[in-house]
N, C-alpha and C positions, 0 to 999 in steps of 0.2 A: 546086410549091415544094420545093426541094429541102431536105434534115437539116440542112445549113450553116446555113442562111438562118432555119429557127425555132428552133433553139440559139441563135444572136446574138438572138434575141428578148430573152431571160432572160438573158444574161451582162453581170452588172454589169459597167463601168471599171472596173477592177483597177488599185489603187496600185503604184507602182514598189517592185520588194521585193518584191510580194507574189503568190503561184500564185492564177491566176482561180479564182474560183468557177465549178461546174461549173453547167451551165445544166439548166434544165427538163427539156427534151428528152431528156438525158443520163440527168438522173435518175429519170426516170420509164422509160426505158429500161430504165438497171440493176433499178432494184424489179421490172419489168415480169417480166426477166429472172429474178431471184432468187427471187420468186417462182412461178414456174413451174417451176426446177428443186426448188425444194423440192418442189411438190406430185408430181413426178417422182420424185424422190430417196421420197418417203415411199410413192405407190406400190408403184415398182418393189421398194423395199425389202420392201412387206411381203405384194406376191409373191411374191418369192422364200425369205423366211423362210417361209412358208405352203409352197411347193413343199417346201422343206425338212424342216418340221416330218413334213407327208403320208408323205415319203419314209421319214424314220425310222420313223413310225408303221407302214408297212407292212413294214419290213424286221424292229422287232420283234414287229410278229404272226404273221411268215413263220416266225422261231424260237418262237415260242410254242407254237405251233400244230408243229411238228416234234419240239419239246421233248414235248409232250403226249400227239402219236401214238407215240413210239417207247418212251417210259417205261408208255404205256400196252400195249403191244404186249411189253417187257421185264417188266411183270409177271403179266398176263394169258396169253400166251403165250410165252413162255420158250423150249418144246421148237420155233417153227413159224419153222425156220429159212429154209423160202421167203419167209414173209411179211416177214420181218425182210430179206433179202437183196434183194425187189423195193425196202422203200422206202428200202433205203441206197444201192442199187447206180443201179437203174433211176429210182427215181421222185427222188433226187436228179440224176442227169445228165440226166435229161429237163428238171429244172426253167430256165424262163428268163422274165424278162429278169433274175432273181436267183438266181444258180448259186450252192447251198449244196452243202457236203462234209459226211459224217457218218463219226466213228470210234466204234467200242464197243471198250473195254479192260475188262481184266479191273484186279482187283486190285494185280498183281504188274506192271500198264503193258502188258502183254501184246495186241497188237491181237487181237483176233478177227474184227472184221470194219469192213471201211473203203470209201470209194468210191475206183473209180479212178482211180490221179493224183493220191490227195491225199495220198501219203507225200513226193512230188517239192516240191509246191506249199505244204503246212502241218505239216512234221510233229510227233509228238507231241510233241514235248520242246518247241513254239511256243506251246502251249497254256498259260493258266494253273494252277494248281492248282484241283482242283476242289470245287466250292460241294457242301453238303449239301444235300441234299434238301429242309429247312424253310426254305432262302434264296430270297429272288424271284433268278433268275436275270438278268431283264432290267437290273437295275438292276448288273449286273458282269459287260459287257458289255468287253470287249478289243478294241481297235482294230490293227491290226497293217498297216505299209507295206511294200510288198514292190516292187520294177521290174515286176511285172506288175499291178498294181494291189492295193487295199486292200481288208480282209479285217475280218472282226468277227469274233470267237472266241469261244464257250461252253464252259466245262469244268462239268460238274456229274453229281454222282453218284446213280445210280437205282437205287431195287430190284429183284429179281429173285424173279420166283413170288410165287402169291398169298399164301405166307408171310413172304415177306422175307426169307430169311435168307441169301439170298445177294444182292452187287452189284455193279453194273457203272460204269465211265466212260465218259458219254458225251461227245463232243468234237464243235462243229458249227460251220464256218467259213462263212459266207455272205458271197458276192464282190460287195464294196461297190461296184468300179470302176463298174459301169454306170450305178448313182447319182451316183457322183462325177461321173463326165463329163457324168451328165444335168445335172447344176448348174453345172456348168465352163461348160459351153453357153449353158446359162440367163442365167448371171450375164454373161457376156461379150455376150450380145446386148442383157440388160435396159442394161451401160453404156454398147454402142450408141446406145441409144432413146434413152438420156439425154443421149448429149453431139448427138443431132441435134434432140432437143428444146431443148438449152440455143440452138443457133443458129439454130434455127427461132422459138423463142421472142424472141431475142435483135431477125432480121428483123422480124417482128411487131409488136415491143413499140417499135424504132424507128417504124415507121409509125403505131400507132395514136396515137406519143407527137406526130409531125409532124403526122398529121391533126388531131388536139385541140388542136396550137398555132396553128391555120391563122387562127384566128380572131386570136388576138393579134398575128398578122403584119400582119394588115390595118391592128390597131391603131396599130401602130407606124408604117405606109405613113400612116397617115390625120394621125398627128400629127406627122410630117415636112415634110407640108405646111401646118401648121398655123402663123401669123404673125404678127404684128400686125395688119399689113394684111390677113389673106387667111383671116379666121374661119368664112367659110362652110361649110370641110368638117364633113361628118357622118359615123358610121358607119352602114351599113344593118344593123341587128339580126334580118332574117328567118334561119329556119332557122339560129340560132346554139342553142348549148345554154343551158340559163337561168340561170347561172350567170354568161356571158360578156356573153349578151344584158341582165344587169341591169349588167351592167359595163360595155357601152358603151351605155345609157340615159344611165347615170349620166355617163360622157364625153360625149355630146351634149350634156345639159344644162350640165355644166362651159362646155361649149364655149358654149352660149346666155346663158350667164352673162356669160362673158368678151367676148362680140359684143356683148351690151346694157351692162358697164359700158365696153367702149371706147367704142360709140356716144353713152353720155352723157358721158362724158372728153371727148371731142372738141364735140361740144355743146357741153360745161360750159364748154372754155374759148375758143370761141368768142364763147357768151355772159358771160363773165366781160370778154374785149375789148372786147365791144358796151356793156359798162356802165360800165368804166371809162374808155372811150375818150370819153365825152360831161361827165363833170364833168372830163376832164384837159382838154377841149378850152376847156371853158368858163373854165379855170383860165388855162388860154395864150391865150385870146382878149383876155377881160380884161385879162390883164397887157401885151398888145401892144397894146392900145387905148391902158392909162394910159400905157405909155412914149413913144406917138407923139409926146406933144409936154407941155409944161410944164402941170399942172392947180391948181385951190388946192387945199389940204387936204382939202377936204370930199368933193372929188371923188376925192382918194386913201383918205378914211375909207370912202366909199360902195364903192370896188372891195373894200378890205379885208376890209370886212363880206362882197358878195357873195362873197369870195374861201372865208370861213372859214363860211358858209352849202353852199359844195360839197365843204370839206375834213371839215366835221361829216357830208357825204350819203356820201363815199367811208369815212369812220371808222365808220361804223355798215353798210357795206356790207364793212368787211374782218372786221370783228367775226361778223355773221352768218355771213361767210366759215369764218372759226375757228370760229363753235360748230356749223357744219353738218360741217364736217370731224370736231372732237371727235366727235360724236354718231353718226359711222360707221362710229369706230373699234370692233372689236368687243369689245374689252377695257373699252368705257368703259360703266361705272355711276354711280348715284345715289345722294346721299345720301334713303333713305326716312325720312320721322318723319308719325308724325300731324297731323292741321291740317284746320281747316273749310275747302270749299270756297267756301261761301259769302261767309264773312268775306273771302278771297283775292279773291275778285270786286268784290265791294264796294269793296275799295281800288283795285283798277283802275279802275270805274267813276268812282269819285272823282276818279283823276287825268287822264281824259279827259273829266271834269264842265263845264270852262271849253267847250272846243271842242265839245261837243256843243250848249249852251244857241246857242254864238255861231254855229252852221251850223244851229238850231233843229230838231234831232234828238230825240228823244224817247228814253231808254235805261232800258230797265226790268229787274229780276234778279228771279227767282222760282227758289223749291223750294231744299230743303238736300240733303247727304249729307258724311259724312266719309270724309278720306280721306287714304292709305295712300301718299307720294309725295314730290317735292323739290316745296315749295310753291315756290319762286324760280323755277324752270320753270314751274312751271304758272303762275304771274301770267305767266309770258312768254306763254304761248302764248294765254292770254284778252286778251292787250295787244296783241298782233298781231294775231287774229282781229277786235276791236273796233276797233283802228286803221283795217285794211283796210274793216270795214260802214261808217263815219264818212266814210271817204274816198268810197264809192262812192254815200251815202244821203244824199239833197236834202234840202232844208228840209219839216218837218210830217210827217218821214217817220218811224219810229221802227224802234228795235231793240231786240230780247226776248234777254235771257240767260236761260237756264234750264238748273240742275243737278238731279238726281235718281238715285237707286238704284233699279238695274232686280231684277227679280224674280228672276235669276241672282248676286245682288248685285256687281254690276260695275255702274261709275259713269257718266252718260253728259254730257255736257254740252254745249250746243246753243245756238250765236247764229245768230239769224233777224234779218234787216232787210230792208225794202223798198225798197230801192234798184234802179238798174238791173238788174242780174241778168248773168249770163253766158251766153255763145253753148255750145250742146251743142257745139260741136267744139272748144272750148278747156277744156272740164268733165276729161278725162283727164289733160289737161296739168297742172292748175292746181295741183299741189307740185311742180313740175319745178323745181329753180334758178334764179332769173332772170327765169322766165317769167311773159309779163305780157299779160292778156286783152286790155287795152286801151293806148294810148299816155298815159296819165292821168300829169301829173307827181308827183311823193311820193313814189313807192314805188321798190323795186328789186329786187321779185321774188324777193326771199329770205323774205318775211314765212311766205307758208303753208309752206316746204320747211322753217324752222326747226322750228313747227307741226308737222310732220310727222316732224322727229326727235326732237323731244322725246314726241312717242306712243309711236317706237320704243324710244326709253329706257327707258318705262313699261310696255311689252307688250302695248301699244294701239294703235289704229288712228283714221284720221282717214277722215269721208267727208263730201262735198258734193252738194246739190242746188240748182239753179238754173232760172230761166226770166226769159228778157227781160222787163226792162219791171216784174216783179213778186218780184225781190226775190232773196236769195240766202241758205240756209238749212248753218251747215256745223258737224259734228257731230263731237264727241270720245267713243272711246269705252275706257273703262280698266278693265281685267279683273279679274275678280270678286278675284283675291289684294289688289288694291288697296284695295277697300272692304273686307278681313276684319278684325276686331279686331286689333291689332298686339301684340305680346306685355308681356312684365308690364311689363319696364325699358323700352319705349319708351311706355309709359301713364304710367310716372313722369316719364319725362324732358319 
């Protein structure tokens, strides 16, 4: 993968007018970069201050320690003019890699005695005036540039004999140049190190920035081919770092999402043709019967009737339509107020009283709990669930409603009837839209998916159990905020 290729990862469209944003790759390059030369920069920097600092330190212990012997040697021995001569003459031009000069002047500026070369190289009149005896010397220290290199000059004045009462000017040039150049040196290779480090860094910090986008290349390959039609790509998450690999979990599952809500889109309006297509047929059938030929009235009152018998089946099936819709939108809520469960039931039971007695069903309600909710919903969805056991449960057969608070206090609520029962392979389908276990006329297979949104409304769940032949058992279950005391102004209202 070349640097092109995962830069365009990360580069938004850029509006017209406007300079792109720089991409990932780019910028994690520069930081890559930037940082590296600082740690370089701070380094190298405080190398060579350090070399630096060393250098001075020894240049003024070189005159300390000169200062010391010769003041010590001009008051101690005074008369031992060899001893003074070896270490001005000899033990200064032997010295190296720091070639110091030494003058001794009298009072009146008069040399008496110098190393030689250094009247050519520093002479007296270069020196500054000289320091008393009670002054730190190191700290008034003279720099001096010359075409043959740079110089540090001492002027300071010493006694002479163990009386004092005579003195002298000492004068001590120490030739800086070898330091300088040793730094010149230094500093010129440390900027070396630095500008092949910036491109070295620079290389590097390109690569590690493409290798770590490698992953989101793929990303992008993977949702290229990603379609309406053609949702089966996934990304493989092995060997990704954990960052990336929880990022394309999390794309897969988008992607499983997107594959399960086409697949029931496509379902959905399959089966939404297959239901509407049989009361429309029934509508156009009808009505090309009665036009075939002259009928009496009764015979026109009787289609009418059948007519607005399939227009009441498709009104109640667009209705469901609409509140299954509503109920998925994810913005939509309820109105919660307090209200007995019980009492809600009761009136359901009531209004399905006629047609149970006349299909000789037996319907019974037991147990309380209150509760936390839209009661208008919930009669819906006890009105459906008891519709649906009525429809399915023969004569002498009965069906139990029962509500209660569970010990987590979340609300459960449970219609049991013995009626035929349902097949375990249509048990996972049965809140699908539409769907319908059996060809049984009445229904139109929105009853339990309404059922089922209106749980979701509530932050509850629906589940069923079933076996042929012995009944069918299907259970609501509303989470424990449902059943908690509701606050002060909804206890008054």
């Amino acid at each position: 993968m070349c640097l092109k290729n995962a830069e365009a990862v990360a580069r938004p469209v850029a509006s017209s007018g406007r300079p792109r944003a720089w991409s990932i790759t780019r910028r994690l390059t520069l930081l890559y970069v930037a940082s590296t030369v600082a740690l370089l920069g701070l380094s190298t920097g405080f190398l060579y201050y350090t070399l630096k600092r060393n250098l001075e330190t020894t240049r003024q212990g070189m005159l300390a320690s000169k200062v010391q012997v010769l003041s010590l040697l001009l008051r101690e021995h005074p008369d031992k003019a060899e001893a003074l001569d070896s270490e001005v003459e000899h033990e200064a031009s032997a010295s190296q890699p720091f070639r110091y000069y030494i003058r001794i002047l009298d009072l009146q500026g008069q040399t008496l005695l110098e190393t030689s070369g250094m009247e050519d190289l520093l002479p007296a009149a270069s020196f500054p005036a000289p320091l008393e005896a009670t002054e730190e010397p190191l700290n008034h220290l003279t720099q001096k540039l010359q075409p043959d290199g740079s110089f540090l000059l001492l002027s300071i004045r010493v006694a002479v004999g163990a009386a004092g009462s005579r003195s002298r000017v000492l004068q001590i040039g120490l030739d800086a140049s070898a330091g300088d150049a040793l730094l010149t040196d230094y500093r010129h290779k440390l900027l070396l190190m630095l500008g092949l480090g910036m491109v070295l860094a620079a290389l590097a910090g390109a690569w590690v920035a493409r290798t770590g986008m490698r992953p989101l290349v793929e990303i992008t390959k993977t949702t290229q081919h990603v379609t309406a039609s053609h949702l089966r790509e996934r990304i493989a998450t092995s060997q990704w770092p954990a960052e990336l690999a929880e990022l394309a979990s999390a794309f897969d599952a988008m992607l499983d999402r997107l594959e399960d809500s086409f697949t029931r889109l496509s379902q959905f309006s399959g089966d939404l043709a297959h239901a509407l297509r049989t009361p429309i047929n029934n509508l156009r059938g009808e009505a090309e019967v009665s036009l075939a030929r002259s009928r009496t009235p009764e015979d026109y009152q009787q289609v009418l009737a059948s007519s607005l018998e399939e227009l009441e089946r498709l009104s109640r099936m667009i209705d469901g339509l609409l509140f299954v819709a509503r109920a998925d939108d994810p913005m939509a809520a309820i109105q919660r107020v307090r209200f007995d469960a019980r009492k809600e039931i009761n009136a359901v039971r009531e209004f399905y009283e006629a047609l149970a007695e006349e299909r000789g069903v037996d319907v019974t309600c037991e147990g309380n709990a209150s509760f936390t909710g839209d009661p208008m919903l919930f009669r819906r969805a006890v009105s459906n669930l008891l519709g649906n056991a009525l429809r399915h449960t023969s004569a002498k057969g009965n069906i139990r409603i029962a509500v209660r608070t569970l010990d987590d206090q979340s609300v459960e609520l449970s219609v049991r009837d013995t009626g035929s029962g349902i097949a375990p392979e249509h048990l996972p389908k049965i809140f699908d839209r539409f769907y319908r276990a059996d060809d049984s006329p009445g229904g139109s297979g929105l009853g339990l998916a309404i059922v089922q949104s209106i749980m979701r409304l509530h932050g509850g769940g629906a589940s069923v159990q079933s076996q042929l032949g012995l009944g069918t058992s299907v259970t609501l279950k509303f989470p424990a905020g449902s059943s908690a005391p509701p606050p002060a102004k909804m206890t008054e209202m």
